[in-house]
Residue, then its C-alpha position, 0 to 999 in steps of 0.5 A: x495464492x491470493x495477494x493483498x496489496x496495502x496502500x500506506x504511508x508506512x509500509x517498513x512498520x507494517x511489514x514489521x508488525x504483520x510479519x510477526x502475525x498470523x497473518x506473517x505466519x500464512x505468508x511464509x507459508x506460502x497460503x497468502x501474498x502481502x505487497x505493501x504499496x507506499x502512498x508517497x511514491x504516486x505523489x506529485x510534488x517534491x516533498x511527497x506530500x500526501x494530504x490532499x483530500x481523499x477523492x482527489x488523490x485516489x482520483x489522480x491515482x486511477x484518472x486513467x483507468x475510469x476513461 
């Protein structure tokens, strides 16, 4: 089974709308998984702001892995 992760700020509407889909109909069956990723859960500050510049985030995000 091959898994897809989605980063997104709204994983709850995804969910919603991919469940009724083809694509929802193919993860019931068993044939794909989905886990959607929250972007708002790596941010740093408190009010989990998420509009830094692109480069910046995804950079801060995998700063450990590219050492």
């Amino acid at each position: 089974m091959k898994t897809f992760h989605v980063l997104t700020l709204f994983p709850e509407m995804l969910e919603s709308v991919l469940g009724n889909s083809i694509i929802g109909r193919a993860e019931k069956a068993g044939l794909i998984g989905l886990e959607f990723i929250n972007i708002r859960d790596f941010a740093f500050n408190k009010h989990k702001k998420t509009d830094l510049k692109t480069g910046l985030f995804f950079y801060s995000l995998f700063r450990d892995s590219l050492n």
